[in-house]
PDB file with SEQRES, HELIX, SHEET and CRYST1 records, atoms N, CA, C and O in Angstrom:
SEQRES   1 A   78  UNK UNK UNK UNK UNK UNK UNK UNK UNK UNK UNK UNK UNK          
SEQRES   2 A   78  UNK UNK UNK UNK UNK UNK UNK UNK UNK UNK UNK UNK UNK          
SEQRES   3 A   78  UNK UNK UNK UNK UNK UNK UNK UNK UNK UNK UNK UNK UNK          
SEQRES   4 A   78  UNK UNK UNK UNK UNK UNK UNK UNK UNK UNK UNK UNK UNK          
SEQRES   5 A   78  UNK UNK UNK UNK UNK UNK UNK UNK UNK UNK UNK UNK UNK          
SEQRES   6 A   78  UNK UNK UNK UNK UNK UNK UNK UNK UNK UNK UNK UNK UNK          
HELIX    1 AA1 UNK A   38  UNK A   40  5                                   3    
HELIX    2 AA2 UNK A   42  UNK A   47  1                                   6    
SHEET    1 AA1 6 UNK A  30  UNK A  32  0                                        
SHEET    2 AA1 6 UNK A  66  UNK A  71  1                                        
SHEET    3 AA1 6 UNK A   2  UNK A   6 -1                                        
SHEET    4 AA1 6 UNK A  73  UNK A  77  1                                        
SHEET    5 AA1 6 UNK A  16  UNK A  21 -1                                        
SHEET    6 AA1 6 UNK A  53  UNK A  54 -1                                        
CRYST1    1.000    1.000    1.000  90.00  90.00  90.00 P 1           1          
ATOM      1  N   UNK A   1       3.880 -19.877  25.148  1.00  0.00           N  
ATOM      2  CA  UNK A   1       3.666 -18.889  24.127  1.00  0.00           C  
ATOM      3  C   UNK A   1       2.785 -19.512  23.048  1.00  0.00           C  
ATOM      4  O   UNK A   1       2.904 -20.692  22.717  1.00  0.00           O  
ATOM      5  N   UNK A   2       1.766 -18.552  22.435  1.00  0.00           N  
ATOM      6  CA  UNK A   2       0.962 -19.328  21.271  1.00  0.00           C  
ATOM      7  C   UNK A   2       0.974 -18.392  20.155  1.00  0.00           C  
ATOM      8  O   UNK A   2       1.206 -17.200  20.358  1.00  0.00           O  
ATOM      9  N   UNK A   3       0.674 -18.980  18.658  1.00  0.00           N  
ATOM     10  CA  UNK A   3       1.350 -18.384  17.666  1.00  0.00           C  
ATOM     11  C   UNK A   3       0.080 -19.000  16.628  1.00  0.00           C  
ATOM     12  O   UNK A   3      -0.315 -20.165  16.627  1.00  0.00           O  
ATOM     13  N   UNK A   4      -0.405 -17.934  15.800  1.00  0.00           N  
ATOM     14  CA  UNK A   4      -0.845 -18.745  14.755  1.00  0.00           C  
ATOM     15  C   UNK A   4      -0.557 -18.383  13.389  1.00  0.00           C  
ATOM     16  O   UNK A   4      -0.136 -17.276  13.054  1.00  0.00           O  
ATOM     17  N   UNK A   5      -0.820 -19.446  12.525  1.00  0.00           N  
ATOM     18  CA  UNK A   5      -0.299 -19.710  11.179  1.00  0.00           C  
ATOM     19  C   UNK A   5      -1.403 -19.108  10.290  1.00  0.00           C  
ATOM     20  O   UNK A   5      -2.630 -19.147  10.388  1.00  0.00           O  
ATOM     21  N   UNK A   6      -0.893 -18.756   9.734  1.00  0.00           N  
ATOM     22  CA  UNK A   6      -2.178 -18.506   7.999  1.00  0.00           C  
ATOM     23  C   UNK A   6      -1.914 -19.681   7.410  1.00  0.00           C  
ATOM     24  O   UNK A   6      -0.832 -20.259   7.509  1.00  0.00           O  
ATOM     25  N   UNK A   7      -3.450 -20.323   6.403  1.00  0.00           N  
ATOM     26  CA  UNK A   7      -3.534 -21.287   5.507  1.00  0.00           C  
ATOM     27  C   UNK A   7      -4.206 -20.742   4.513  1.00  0.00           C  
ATOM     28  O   UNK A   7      -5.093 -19.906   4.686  1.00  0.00           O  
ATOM     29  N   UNK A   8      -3.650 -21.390   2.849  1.00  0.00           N  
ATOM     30  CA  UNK A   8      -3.948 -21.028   2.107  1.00  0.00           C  
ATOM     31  C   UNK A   8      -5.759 -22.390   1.530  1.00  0.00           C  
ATOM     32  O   UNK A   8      -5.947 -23.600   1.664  1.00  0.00           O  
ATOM     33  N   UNK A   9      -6.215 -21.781   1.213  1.00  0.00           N  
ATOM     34  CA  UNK A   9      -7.135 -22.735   0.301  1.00  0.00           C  
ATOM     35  C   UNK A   9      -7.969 -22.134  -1.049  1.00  0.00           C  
ATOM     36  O   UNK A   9      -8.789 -21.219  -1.127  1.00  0.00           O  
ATOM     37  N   UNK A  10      -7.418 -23.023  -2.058  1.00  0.00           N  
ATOM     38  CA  UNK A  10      -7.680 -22.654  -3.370  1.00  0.00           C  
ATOM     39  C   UNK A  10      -9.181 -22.181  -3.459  1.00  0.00           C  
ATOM     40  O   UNK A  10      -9.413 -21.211  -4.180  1.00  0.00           O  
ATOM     41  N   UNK A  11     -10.108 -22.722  -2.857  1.00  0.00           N  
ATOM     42  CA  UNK A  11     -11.500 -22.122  -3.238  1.00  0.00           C  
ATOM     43  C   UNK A  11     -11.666 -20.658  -2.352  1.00  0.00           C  
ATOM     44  O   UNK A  11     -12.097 -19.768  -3.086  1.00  0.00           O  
ATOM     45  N   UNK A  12     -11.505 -20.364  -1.428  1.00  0.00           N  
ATOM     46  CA  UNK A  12     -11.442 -18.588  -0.643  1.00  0.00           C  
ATOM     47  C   UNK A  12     -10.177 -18.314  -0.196  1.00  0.00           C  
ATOM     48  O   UNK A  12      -9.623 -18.450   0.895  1.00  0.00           O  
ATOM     49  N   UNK A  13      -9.605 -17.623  -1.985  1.00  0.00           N  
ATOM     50  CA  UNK A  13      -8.858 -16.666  -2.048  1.00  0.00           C  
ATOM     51  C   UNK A  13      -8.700 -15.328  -1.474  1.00  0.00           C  
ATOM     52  O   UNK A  13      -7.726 -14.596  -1.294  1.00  0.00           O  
ATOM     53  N   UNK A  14     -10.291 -15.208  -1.179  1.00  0.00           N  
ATOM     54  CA  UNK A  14     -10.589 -13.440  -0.215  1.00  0.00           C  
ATOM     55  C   UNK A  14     -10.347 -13.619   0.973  1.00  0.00           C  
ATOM     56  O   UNK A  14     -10.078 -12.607   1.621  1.00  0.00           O  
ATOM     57  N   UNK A  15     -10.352 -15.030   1.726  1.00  0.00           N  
ATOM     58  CA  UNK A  15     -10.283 -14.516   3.362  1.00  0.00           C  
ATOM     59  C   UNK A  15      -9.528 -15.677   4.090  1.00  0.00           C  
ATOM     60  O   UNK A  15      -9.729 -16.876   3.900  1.00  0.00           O  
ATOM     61  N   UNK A  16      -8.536 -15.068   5.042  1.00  0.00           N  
ATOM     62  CA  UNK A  16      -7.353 -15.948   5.742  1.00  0.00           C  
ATOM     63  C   UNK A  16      -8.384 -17.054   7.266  1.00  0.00           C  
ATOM     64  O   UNK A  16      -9.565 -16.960   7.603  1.00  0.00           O  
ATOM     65  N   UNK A  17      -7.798 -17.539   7.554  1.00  0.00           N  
ATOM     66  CA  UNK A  17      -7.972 -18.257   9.039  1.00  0.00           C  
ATOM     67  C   UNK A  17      -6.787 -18.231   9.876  1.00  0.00           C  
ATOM     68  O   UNK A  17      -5.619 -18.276   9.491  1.00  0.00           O  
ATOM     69  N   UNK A  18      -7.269 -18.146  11.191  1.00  0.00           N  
ATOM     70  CA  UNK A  18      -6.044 -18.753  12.053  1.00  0.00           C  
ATOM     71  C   UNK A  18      -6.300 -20.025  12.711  1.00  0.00           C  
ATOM     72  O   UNK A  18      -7.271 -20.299  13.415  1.00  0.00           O  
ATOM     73  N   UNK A  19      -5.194 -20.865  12.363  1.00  0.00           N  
ATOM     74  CA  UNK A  19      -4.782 -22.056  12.934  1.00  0.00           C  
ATOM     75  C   UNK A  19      -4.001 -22.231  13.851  1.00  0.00           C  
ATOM     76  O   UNK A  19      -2.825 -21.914  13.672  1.00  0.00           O  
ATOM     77  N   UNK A  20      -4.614 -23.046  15.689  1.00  0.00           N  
ATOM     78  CA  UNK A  20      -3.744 -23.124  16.262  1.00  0.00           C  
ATOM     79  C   UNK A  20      -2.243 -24.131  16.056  1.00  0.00           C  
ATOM     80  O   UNK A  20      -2.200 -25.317  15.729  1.00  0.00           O  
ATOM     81  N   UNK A  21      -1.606 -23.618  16.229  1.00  0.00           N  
ATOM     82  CA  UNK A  21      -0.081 -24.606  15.976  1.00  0.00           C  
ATOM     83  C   UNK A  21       0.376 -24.608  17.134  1.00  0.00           C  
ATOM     84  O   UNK A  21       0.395 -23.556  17.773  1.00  0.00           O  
ATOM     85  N   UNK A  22       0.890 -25.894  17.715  1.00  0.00           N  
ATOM     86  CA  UNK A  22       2.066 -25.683  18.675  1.00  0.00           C  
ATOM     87  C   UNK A  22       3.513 -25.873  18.676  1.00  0.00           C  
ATOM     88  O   UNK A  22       4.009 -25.963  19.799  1.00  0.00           O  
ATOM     89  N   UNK A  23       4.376 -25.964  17.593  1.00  0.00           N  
ATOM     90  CA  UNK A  23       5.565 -25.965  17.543  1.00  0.00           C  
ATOM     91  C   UNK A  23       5.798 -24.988  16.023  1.00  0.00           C  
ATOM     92  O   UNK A  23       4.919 -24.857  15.172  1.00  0.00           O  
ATOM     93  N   UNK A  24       7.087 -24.416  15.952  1.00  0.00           N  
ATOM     94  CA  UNK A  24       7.193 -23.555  15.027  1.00  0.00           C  
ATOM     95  C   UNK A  24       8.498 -24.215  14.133  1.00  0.00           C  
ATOM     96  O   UNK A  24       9.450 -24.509  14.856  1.00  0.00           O  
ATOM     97  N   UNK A  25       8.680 -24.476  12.764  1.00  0.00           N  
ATOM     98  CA  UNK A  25       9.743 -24.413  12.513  1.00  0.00           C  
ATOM     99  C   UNK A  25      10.483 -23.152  12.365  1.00  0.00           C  
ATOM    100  O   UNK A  25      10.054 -21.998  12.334  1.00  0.00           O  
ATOM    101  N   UNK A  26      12.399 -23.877  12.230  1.00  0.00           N  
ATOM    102  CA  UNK A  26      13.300 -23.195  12.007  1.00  0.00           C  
ATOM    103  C   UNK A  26      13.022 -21.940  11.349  1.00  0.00           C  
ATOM    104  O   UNK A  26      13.009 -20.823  11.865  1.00  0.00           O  
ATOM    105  N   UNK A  27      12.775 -22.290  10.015  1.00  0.00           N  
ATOM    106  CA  UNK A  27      12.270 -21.737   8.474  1.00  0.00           C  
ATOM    107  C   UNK A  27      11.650 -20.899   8.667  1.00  0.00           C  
ATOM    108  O   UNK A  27      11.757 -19.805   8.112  1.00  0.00           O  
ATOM    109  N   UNK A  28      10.243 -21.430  10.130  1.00  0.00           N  
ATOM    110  CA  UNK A  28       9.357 -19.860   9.279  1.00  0.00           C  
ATOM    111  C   UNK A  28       9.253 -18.792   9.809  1.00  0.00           C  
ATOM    112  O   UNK A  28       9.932 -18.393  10.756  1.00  0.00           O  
ATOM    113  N   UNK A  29       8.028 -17.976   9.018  1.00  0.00           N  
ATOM    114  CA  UNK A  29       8.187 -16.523   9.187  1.00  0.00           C  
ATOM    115  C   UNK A  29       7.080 -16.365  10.611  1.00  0.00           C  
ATOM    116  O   UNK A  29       6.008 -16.897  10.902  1.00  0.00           O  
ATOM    117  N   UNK A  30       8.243 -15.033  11.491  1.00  0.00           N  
ATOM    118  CA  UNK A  30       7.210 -15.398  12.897  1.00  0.00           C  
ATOM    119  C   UNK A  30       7.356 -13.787  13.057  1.00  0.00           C  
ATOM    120  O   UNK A  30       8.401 -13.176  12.835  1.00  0.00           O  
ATOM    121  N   UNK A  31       6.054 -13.167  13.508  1.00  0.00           N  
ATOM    122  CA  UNK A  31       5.667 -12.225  13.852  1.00  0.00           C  
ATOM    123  C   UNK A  31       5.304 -12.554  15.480  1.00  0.00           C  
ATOM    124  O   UNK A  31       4.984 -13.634  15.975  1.00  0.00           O  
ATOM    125  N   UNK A  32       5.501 -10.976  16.257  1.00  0.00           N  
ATOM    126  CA  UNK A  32       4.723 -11.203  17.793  1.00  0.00           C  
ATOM    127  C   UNK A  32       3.562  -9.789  17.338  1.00  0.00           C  
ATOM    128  O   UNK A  32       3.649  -8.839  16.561  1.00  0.00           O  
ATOM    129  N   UNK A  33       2.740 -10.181  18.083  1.00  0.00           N  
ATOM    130  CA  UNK A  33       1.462  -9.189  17.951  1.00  0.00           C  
ATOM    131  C   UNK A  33       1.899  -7.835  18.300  1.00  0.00           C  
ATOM    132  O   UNK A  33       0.950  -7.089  18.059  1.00  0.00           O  
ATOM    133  N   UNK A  34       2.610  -7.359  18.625  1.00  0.00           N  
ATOM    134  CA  UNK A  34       3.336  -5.890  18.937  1.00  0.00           C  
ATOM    135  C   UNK A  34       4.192  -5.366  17.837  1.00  0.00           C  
ATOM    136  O   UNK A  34       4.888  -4.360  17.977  1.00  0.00           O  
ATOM    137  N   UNK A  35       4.136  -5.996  16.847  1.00  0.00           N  
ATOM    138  CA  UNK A  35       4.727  -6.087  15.179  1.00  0.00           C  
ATOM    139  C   UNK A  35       3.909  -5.535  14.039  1.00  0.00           C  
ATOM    140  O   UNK A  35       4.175  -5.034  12.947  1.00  0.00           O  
ATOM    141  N   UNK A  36       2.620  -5.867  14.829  1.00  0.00           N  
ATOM    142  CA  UNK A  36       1.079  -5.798  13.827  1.00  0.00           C  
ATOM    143  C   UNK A  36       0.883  -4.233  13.931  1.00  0.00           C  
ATOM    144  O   UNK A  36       0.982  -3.451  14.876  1.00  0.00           O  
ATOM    145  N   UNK A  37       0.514  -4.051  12.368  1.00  0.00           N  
ATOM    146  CA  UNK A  37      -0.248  -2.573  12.526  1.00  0.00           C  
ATOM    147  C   UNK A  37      -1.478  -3.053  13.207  1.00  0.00           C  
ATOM    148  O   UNK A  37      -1.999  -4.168  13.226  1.00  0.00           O  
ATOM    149  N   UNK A  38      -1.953  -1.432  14.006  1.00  0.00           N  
ATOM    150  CA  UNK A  38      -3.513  -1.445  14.726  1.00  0.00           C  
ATOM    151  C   UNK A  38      -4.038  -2.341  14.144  1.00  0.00           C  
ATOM    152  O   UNK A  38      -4.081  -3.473  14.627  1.00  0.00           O  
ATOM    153  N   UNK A  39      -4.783  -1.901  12.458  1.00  0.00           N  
ATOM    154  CA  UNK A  39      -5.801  -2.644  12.053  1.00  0.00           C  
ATOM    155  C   UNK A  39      -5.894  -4.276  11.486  1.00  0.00           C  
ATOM    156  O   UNK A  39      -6.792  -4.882  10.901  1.00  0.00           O  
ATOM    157  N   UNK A  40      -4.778  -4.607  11.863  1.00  0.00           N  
ATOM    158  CA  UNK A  40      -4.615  -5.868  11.325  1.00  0.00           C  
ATOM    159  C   UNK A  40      -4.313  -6.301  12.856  1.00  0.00           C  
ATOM    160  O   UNK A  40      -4.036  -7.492  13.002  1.00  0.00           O  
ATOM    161  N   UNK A  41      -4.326  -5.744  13.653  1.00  0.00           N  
ATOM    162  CA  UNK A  41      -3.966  -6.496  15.133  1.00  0.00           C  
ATOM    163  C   UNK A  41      -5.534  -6.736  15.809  1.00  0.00           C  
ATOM    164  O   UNK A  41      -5.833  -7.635  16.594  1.00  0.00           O  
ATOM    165  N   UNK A  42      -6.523  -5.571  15.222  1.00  0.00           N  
ATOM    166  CA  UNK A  42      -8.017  -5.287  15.631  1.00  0.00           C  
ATOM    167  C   UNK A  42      -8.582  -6.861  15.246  1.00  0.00           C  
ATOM    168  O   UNK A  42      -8.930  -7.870  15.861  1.00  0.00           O  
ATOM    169  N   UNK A  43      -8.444  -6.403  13.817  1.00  0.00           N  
ATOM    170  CA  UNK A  43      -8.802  -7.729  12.894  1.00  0.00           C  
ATOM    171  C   UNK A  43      -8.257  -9.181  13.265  1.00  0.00           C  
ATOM    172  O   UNK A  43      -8.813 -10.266  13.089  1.00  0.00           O  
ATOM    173  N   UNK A  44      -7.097  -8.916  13.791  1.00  0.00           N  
ATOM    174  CA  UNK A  44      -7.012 -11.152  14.415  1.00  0.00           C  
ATOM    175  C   UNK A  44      -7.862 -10.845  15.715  1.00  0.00           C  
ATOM    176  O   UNK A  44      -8.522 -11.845  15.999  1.00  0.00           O  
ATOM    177  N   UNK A  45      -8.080  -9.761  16.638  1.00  0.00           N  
ATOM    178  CA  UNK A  45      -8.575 -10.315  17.782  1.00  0.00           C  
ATOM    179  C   UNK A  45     -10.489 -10.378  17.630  1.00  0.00           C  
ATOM    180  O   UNK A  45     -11.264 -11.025  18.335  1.00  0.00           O  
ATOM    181  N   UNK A  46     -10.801  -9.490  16.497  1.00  0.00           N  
ATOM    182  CA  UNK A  46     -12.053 -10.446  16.392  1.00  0.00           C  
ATOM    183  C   UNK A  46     -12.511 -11.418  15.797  1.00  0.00           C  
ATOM    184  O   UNK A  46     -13.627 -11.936  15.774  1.00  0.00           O  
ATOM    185  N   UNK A  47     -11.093 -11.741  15.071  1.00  0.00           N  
ATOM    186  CA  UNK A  47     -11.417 -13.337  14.115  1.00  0.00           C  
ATOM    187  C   UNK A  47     -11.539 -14.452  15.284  1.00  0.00           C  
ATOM    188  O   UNK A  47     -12.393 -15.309  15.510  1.00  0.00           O  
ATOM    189  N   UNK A  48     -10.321 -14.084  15.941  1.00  0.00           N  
ATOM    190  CA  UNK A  48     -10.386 -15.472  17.465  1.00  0.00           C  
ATOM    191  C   UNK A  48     -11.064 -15.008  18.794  1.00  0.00           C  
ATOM    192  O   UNK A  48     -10.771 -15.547  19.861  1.00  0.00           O  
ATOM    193  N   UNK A  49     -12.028 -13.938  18.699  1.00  0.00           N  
ATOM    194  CA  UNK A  49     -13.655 -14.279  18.917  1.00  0.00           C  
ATOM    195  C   UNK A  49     -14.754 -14.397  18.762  1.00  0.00           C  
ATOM    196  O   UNK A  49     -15.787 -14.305  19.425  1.00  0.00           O  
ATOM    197  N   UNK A  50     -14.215 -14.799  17.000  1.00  0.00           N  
ATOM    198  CA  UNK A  50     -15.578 -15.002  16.488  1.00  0.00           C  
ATOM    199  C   UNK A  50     -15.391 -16.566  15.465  1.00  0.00           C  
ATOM    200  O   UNK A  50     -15.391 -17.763  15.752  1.00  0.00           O  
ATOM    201  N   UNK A  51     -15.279 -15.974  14.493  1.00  0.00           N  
ATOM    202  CA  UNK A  51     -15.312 -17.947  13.901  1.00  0.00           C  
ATOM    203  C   UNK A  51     -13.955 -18.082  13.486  1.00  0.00           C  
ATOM    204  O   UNK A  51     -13.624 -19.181  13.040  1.00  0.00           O  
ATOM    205  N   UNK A  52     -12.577 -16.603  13.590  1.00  0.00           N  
ATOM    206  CA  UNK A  52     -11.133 -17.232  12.722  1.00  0.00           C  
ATOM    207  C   UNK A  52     -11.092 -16.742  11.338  1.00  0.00           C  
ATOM    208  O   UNK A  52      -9.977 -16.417  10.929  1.00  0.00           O  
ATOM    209  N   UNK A  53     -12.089 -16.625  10.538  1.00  0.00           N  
ATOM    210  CA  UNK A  53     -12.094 -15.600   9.384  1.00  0.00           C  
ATOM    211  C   UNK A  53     -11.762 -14.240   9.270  1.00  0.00           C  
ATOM    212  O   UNK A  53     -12.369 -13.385   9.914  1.00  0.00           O  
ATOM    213  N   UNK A  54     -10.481 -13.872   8.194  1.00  0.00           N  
ATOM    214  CA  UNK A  54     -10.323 -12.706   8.437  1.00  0.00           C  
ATOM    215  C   UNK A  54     -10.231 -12.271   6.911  1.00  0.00           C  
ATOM    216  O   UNK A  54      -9.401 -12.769   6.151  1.00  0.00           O  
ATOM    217  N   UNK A  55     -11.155 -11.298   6.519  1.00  0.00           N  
ATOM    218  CA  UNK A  55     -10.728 -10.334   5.006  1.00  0.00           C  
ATOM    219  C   UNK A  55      -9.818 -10.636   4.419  1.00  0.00           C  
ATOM    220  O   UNK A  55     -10.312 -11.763   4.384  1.00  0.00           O  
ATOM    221  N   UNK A  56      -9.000 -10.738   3.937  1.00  0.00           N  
ATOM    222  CA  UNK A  56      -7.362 -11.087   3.240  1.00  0.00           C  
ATOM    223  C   UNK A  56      -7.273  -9.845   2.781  1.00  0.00           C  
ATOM    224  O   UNK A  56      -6.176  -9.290   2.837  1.00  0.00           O  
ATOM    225  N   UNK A  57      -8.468  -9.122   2.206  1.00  0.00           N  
ATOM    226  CA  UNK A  57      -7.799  -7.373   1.740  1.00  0.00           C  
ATOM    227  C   UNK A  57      -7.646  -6.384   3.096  1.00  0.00           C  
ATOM    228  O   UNK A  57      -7.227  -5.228   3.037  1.00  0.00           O  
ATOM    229  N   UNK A  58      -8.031  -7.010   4.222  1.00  0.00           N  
ATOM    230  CA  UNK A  58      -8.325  -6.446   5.521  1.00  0.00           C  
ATOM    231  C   UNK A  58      -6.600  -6.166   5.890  1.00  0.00           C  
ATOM    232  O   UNK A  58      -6.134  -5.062   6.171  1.00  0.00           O  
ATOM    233  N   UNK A  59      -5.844  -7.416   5.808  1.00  0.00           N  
ATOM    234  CA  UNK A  59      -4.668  -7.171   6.936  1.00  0.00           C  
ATOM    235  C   UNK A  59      -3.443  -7.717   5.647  1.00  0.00           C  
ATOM    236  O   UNK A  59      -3.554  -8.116   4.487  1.00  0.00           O  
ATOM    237  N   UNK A  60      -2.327  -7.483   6.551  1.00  0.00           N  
ATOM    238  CA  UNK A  60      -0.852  -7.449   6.122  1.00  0.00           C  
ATOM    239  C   UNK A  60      -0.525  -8.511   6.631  1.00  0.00           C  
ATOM    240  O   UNK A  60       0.312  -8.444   7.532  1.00  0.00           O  
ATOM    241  N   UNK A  61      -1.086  -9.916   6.223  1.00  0.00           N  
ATOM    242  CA  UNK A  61      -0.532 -11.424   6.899  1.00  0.00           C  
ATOM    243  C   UNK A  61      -0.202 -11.868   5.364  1.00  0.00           C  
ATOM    244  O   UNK A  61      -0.551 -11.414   4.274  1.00  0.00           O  
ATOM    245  N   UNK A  62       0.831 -13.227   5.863  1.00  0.00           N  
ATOM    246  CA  UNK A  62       0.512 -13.633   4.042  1.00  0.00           C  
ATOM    247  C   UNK A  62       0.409 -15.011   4.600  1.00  0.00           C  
ATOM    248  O   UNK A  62       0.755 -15.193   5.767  1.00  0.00           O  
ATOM    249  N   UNK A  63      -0.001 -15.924   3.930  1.00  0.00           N  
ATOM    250  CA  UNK A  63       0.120 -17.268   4.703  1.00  0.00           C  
ATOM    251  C   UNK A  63       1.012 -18.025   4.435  1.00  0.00           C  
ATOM    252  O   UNK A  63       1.736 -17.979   3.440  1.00  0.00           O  
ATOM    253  N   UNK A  64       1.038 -18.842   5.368  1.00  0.00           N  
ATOM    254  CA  UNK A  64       2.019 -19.611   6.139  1.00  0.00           C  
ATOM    255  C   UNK A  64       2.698 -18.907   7.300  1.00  0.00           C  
ATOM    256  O   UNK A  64       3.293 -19.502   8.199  1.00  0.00           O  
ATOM    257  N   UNK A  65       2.552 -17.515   7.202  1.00  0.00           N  
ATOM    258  CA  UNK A  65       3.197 -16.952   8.783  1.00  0.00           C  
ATOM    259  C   UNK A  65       2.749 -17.450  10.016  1.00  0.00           C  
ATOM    260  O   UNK A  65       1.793 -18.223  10.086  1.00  0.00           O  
ATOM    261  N   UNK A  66       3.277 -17.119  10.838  1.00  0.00           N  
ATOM    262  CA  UNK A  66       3.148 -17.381  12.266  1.00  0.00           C  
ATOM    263  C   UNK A  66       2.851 -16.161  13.235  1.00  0.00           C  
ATOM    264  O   UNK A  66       3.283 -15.195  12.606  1.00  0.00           O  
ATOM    265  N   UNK A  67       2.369 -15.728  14.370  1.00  0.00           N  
ATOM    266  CA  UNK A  67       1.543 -14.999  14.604  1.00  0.00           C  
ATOM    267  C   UNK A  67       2.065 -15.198  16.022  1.00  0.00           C  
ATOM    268  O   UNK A  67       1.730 -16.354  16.278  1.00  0.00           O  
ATOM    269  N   UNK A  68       2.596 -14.787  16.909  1.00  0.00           N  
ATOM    270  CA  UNK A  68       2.471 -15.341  17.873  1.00  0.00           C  
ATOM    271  C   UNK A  68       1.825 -14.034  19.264  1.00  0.00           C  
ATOM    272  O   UNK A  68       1.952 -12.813  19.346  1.00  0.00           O  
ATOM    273  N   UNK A  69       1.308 -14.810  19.936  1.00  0.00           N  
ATOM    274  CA  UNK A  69       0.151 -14.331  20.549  1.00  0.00           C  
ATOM    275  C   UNK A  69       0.611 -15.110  22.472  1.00  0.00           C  
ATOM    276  O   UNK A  69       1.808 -15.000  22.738  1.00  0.00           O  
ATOM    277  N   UNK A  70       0.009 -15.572  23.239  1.00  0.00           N  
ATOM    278  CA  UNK A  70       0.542 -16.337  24.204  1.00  0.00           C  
ATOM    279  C   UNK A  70       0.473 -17.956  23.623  1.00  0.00           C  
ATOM    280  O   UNK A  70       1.176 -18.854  24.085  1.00  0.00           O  
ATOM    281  N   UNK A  71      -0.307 -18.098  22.752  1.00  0.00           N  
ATOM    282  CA  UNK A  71      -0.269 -19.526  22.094  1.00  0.00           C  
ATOM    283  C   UNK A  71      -0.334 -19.007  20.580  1.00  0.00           C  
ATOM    284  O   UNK A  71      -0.913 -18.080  20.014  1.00  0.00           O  
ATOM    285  N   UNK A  72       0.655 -20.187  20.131  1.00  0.00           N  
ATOM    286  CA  UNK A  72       0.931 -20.312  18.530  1.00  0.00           C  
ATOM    287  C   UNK A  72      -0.477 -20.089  17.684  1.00  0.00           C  
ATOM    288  O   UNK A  72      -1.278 -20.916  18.120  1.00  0.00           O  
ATOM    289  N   UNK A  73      -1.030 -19.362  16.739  1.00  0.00           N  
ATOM    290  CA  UNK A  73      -1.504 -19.596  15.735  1.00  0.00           C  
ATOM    291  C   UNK A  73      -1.335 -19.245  14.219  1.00  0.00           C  
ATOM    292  O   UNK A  73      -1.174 -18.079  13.859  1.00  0.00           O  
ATOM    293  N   UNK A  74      -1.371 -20.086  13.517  1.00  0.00           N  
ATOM    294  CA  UNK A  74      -1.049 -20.025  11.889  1.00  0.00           C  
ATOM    295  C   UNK A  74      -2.109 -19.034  11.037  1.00  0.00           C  
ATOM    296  O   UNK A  74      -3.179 -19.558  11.348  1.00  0.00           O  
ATOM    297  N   UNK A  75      -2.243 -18.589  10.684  1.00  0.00           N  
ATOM    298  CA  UNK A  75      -2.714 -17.699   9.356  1.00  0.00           C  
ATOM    299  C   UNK A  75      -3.546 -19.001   7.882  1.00  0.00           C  
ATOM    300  O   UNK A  75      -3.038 -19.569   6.915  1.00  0.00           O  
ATOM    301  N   UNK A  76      -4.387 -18.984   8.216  1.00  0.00           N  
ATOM    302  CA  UNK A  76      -4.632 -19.954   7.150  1.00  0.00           C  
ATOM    303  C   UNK A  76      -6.089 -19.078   6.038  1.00  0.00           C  
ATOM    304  O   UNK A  76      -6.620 -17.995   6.282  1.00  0.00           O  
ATOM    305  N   UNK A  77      -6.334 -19.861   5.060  1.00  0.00           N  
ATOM    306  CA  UNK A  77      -7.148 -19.771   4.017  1.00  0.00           C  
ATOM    307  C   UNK A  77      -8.033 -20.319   4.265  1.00  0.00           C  
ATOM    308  O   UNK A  77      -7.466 -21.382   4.519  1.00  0.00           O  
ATOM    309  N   UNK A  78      -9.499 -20.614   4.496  1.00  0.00           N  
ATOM    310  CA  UNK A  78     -10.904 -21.616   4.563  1.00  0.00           C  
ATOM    311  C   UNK A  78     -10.400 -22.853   3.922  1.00  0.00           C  
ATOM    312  O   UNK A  78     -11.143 -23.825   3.786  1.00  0.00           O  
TER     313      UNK A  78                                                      
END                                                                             
């Protein structure tokens, strides 16, 4: 199974990344892609075929979530 994380970074506040992760903690917050509204489900699958950048006013992620997909990826910030 793969899952990704959001990251935050202080200089682009406007737009998330996904990071692959492969282990999840206890703690965090884990979504499966069948959880996602449409447009925020549209929006990760052309971020991870294109460079991983996604709007932050675009979708309903917050970071540090978890995402899970067939492999882990994180939600991150640039």
């Amino acid at each position: 199974m793969a899952s990704s994380e959001l990251h935050h970074s202080d200089q682009f506040h406007q737009s998330l990344h996904l990071e692959r992760v492969e282990s999840v903690t206890s703690d965090a917050t884990v979504r499966h892609v069948d959880q996602l509204e449409t447009e925020t489900l549209e929006t990760i699958y052309a971020a991870l075929e294109g460079n991983g950048s996604i709007p932050a006013t675009d979708v309903d992620l917050e970071v540090g979530e978890i995402i899970v997909f067939t492999e882990y990826r994180r939600v991150v910030r640039p």
